[in-house]
C-alpha positions as CSV (number, residue, x, y, z in Angstrom):
1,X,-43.8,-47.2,-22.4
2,X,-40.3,-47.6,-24.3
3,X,-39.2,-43.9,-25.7
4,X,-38.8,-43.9,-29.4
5,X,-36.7,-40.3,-29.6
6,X,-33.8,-39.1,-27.1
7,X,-32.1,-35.7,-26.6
8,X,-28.7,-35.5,-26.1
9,X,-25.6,-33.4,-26.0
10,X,-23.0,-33.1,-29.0
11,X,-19.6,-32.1,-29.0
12,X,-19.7,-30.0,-32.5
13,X,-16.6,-28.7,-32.4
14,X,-13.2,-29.1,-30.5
15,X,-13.6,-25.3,-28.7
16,X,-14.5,-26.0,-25.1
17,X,-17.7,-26.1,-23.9
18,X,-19.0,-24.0,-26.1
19,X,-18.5,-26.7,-28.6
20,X,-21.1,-28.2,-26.7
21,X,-25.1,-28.1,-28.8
22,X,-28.4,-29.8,-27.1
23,X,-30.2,-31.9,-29.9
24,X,-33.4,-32.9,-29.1
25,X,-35.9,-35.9,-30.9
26,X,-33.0,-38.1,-31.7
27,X,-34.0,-41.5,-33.1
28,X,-33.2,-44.3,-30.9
29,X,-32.1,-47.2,-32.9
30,X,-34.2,-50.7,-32.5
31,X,-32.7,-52.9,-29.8
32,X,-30.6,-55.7,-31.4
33,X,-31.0,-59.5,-29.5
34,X,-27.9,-58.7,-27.5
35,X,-28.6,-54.6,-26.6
36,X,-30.5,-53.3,-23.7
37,X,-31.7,-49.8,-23.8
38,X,-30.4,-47.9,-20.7
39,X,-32.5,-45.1,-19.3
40,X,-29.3,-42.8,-18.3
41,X,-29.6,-41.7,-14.5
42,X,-26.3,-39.9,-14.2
43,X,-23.2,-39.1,-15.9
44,X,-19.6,-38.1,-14.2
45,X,-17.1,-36.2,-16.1
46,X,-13.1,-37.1,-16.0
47,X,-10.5,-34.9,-16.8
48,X,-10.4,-36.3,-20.2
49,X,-13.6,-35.5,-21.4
50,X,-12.4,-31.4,-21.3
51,X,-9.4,-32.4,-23.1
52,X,-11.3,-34.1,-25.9
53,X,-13.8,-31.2,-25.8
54,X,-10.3,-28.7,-26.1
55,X,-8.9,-31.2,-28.9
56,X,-5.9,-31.9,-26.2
57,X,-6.7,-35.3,-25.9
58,X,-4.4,-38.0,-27.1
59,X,-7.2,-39.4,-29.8
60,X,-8.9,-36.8,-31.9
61,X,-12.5,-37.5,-32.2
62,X,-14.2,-38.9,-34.9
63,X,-15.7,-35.5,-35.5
64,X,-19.3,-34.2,-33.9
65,X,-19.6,-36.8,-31.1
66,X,-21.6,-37.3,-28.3
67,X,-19.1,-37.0,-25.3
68,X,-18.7,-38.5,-21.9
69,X,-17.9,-42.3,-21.3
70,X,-18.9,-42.4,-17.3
71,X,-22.9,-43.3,-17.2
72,X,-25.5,-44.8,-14.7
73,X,-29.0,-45.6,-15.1
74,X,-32.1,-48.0,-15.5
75,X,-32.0,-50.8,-18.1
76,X,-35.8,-50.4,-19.8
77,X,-35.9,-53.0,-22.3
78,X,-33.7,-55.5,-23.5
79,X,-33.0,-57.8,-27.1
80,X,-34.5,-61.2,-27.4
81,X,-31.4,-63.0,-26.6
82,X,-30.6,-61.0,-23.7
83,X,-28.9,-62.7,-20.4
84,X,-26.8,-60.6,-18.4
85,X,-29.8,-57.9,-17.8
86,X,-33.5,-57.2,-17.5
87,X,-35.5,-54.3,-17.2
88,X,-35.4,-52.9,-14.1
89,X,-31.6,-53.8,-13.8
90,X,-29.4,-50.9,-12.6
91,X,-26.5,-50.7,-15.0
92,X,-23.1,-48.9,-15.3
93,X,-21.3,-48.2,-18.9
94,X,-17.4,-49.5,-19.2
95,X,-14.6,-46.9,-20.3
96,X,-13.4,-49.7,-23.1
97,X,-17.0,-51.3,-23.9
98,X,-15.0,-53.9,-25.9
99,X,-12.5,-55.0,-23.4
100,X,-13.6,-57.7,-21.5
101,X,-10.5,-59.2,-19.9
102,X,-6.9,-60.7,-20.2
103,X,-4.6,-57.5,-21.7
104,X,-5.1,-54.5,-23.3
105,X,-5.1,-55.0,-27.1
106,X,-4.8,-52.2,-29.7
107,X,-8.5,-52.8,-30.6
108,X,-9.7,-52.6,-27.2
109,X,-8.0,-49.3,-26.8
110,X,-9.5,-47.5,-29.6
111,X,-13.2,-48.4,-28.4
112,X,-13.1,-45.6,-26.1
113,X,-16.8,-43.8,-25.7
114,X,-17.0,-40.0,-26.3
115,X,-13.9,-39.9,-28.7
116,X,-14.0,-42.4,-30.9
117,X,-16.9,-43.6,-30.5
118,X,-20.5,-42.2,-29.4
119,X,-20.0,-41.3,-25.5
120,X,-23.3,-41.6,-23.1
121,X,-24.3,-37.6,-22.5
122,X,-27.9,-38.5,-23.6
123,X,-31.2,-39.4,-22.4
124,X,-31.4,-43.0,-23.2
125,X,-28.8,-45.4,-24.7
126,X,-28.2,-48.6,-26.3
127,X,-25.5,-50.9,-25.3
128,X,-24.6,-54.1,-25.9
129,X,-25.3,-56.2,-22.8
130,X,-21.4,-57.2,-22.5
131,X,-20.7,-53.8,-22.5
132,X,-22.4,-52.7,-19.0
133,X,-21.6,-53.8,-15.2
134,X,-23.9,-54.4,-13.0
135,X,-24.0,-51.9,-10.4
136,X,-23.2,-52.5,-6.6
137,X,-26.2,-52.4,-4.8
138,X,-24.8,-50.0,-1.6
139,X,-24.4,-47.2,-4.2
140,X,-27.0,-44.7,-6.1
141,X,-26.7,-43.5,-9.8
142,X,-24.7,-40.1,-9.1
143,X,-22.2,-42.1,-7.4
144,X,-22.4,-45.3,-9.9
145,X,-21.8,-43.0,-12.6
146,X,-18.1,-42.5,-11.2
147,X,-16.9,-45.8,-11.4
148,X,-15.8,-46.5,-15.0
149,X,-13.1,-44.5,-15.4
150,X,-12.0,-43.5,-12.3
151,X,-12.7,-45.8,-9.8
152,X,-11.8,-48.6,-12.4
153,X,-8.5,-46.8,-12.8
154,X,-7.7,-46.8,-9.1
155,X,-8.8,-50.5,-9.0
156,X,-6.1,-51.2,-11.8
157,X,-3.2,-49.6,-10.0
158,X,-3.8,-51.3,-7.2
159,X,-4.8,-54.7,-7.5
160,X,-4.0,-55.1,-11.4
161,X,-0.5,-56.6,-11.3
162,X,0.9,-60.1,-10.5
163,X,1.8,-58.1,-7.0
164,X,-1.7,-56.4,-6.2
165,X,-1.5,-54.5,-2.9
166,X,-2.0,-56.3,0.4
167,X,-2.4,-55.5,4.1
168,X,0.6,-53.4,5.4
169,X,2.0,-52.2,2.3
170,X,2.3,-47.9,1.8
171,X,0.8,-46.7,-0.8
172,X,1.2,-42.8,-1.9
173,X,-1.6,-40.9,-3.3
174,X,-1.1,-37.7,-4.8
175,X,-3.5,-34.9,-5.0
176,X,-7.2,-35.2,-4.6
177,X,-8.5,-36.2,-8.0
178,X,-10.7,-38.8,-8.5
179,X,-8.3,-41.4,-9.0
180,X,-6.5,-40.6,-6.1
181,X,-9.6,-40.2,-4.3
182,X,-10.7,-43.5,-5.5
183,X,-7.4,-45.1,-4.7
184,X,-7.2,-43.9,-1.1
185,X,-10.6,-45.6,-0.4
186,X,-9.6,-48.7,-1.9
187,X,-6.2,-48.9,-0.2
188,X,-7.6,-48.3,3.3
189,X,-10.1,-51.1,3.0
190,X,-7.5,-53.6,1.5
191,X,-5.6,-52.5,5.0
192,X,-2.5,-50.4,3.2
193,X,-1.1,-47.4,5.1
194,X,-1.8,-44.6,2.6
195,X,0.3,-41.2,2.5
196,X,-1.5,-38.3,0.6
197,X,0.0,-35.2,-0.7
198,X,-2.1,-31.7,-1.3
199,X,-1.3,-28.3,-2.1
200,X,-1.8,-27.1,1.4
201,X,-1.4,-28.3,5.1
202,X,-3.9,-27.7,7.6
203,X,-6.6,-27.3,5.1
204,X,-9.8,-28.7,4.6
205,X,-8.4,-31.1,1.7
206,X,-6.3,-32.6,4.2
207,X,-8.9,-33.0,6.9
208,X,-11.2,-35.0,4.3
209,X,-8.4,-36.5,3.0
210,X,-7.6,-38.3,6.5
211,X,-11.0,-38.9,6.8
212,X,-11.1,-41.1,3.7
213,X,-8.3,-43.2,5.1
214,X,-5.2,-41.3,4.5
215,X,-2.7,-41.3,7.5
216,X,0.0,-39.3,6.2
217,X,-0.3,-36.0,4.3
218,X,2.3,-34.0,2.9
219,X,2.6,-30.7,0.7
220,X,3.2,-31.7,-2.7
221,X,5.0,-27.5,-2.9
222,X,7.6,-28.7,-1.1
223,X,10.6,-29.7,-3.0
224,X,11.8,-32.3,-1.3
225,X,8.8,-34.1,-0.5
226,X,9.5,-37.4,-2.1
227,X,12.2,-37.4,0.9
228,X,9.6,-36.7,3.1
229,X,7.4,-39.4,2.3
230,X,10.5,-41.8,2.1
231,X,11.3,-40.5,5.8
232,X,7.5,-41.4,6.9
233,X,8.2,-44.8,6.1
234,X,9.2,-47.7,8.3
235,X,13.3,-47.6,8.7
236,X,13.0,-45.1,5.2
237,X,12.4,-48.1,3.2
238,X,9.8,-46.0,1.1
239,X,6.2,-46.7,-0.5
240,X,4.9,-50.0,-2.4
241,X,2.7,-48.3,-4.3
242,X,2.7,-44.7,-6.0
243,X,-0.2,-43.5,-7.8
244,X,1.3,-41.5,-10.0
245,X,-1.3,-38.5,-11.3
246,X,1.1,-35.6,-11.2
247,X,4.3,-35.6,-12.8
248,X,6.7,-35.7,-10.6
249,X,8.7,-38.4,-11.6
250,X,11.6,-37.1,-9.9
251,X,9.8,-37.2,-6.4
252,X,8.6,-40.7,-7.2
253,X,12.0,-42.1,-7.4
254,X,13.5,-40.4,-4.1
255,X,10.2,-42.8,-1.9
256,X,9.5,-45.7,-3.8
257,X,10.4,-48.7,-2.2
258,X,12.7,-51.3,-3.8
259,X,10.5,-53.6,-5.3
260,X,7.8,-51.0,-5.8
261,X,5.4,-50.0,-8.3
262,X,4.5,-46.7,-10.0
263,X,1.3,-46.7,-11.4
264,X,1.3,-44.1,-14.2
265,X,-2.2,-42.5,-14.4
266,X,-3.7,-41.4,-17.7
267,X,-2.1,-38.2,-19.6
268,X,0.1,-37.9,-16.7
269,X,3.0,-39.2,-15.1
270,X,5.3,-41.1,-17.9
271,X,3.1,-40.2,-20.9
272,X,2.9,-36.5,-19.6
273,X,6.3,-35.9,-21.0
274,X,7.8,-35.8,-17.5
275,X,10.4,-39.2,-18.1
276,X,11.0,-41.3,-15.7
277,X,14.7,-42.1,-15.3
278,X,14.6,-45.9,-15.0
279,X,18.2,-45.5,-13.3
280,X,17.3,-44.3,-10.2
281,X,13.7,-46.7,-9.8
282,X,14.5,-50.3,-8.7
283,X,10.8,-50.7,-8.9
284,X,7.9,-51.0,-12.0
285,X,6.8,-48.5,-13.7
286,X,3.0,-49.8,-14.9
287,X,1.2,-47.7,-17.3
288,X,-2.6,-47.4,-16.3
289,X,-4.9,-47.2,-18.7
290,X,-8.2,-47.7,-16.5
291,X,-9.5,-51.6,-16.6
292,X,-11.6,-54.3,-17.9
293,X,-14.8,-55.1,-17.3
294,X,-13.7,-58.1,-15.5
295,X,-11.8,-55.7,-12.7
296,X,-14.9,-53.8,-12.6
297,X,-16.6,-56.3,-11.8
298,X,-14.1,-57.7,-9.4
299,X,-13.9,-53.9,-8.2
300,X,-17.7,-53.6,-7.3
301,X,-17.8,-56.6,-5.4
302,X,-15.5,-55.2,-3.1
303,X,-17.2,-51.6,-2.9
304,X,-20.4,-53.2,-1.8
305,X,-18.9,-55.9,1.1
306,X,-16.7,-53.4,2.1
307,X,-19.3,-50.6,2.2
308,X,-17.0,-48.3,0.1
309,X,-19.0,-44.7,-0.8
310,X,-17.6,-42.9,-3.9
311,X,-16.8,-39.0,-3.5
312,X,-19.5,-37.1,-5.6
313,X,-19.1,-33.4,-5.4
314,X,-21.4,-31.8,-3.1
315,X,-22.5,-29.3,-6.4
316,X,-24.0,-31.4,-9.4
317,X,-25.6,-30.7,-12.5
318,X,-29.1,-30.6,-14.2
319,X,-29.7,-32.0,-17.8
320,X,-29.2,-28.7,-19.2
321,X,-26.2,-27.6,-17.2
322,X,-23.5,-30.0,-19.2
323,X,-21.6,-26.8,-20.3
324,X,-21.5,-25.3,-17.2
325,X,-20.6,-28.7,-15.5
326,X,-17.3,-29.0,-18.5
327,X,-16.6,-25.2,-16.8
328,X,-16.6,-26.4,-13.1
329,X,-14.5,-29.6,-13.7
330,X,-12.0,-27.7,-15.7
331,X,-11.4,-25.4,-12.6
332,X,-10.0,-28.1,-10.5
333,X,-12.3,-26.8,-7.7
334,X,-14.1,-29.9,-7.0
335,X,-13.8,-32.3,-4.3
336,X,-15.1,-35.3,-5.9
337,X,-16.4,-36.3,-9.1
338,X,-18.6,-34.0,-11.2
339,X,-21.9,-35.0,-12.1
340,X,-24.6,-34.4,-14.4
341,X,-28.1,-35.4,-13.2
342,X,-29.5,-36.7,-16.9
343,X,-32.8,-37.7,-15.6
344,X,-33.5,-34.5,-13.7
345,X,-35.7,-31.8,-15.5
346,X,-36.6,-34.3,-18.7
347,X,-39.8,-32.0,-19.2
348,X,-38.4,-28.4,-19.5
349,X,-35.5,-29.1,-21.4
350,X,-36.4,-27.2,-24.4
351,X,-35.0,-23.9,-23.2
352,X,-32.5,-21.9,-25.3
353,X,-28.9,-23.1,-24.1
């Protein structure tokens, strides 16, 4: 039976989580002949979702929106002229839902969902077809639901350029955010020697760190690190690739390798109003601004041959738990990506939030 109503979660105002309201018996609109309607499994939260929900975020929403862009979940029913899905399909959303492939264009970068347009924190959804990704079929909904923005990202920095990253390059991961995360995975199986950096040695961050591929890790508090890294190189000659989610541009220059790339991730890095000083980089400095569905699609075929699991955090979230889920993503306790689980606890969602 196709639902005819939804609930989902609306960002009122731009005050943190408690901007946050649960609206139930929401129309859903009739199916166009290119949308699907997506029953919504799981969503996963990015750092930029509690930006837009603490108006930080560089685009100011359009005003009440729903929020959240990362989504997985059943396709239920789809429009007449429908090709790329049927019901039963299992279905991820795409950060930019317009931006198929080739370059970024100014009009694919303001179709982003939960900001300027409607995000995907609801019960069901409809999409146009060319909008979703098929999912990989070694991976559930909690974890599907972390692949458009972060794992997309990670995909971009590494294999997005004329010089994508190969077997025996060096690639630097800092910290243990999704993206890096994501990007430590990816460069392992491309056969890349990755160097990590954390917060503290000998922890349990570095242990699952190594276990995720990393080979190297170093203690991003020490302030000469970027030599370090440099020095853990082959004859010094310093890392290929720099996944650049901190800041530290400084640190970046002192290891990059001549010839290398800095991938500059998000609101961090170049934009983060940390410069880089292009004097002292013989390498590129690429501005990441996740993918296209083409990548992602690219990017899944290569998490299911190479058997690639994402990182979801071992704590995750019921339908009515979005707030506190917002809470526990902005503590920067997680290891992993935060997740809601939309279709848990559909029938007693009616309590007072």
């Amino acid at each position: 039976m196709i639902p005819k109503v939804t609930s989902q979660w609306i960002l009122e105002s731009a005050i943190g989580s408690k901007g946050l309201k649960l609206v139930h018996n929401v129309s859903i609109p009739q199916l166009a002949e290119h949308d699907v309607l997506m029953k919504v499994h799981a969503v996963a939260l990015n750092s930029r979702d509690n930006q837009i929900a603490n108006g930080k975020y560089m685009f100011k929403s359009k005003g009440a929106v729903i929020p959240c862009s990362d989504c997985a979940g059943e396709i239920k029913a789809v429009g007449s002229k429908v090709s790329r899905f049927q019901p039963g399909s299992r279905a991820a959303s795409t950060f930019h839902p317009r931006w198929h492939y080739g370059r970024l264009s100014s009009r694919d970068q303001l179709s982003q969902l939960g900001v300027l347009e409607d995000g995907v924190l609801k019960q069901y959804a409809v999409f146009h077809e060319d909008s979703l990704v098929a999912l990989p079929g070694n991976v559930n909904f909690l974890e599907g639901c972390t692949l458009p923005g972060a794992a997309v990202t990670a995909w971009s920095a590494l294999f997005g350029s004329n010089r994508p990253c190969k077997p025996g390059d060096i690639v630097l991961i800092q910290g243990s955010g999704g993206v890096s995360l994501f990007a430590c995975q990816f460069a392992h199986a491309a056969g890349a020697t990755v160097i990590a950096t954390t917060g503290a040695l000998g922890g349990e961050r570095e242990q699952r760190l190594r276990a995720l591929g990393a080979k190297e890790v170093v203690s991003y508090r020490d302030p000469k690190w970027g030599s370090k890294v440099k020095n853990l190189t082959p004859s010094g000659r310093g890392v290929d690739f720099i996944i650049e989610t901190s800041g530290a541009g400084d640190q970046d220059a002192r290891c990059l390798a001549v010839g290398g790339q800095i991938a500059a991730i998000g609101g961090n890095g170049a934009s983060g109003g940390n410069v880089f000083d292009m004097r002292a980089i013989v390498g590129e400095v690429r501005k990441i601004t996740v993918g296209n569905r083409e990548q992602f699609e690219e990017m899944n075929r290569a998490i299911e041959g190479c058997k690639i699991r994402p990182v979801v955090d071992e704590k995750t979230f019921g339908w009515t738990e979005a707030r506190a889920a917002f809470d526990y993503a902005e503590s920067g306790k997680m290891w992993g990506k935060v997740v809601i689980r939309v279709a848990d606890g559909n029938d007693a969602i009616q309590g007072k939030l």
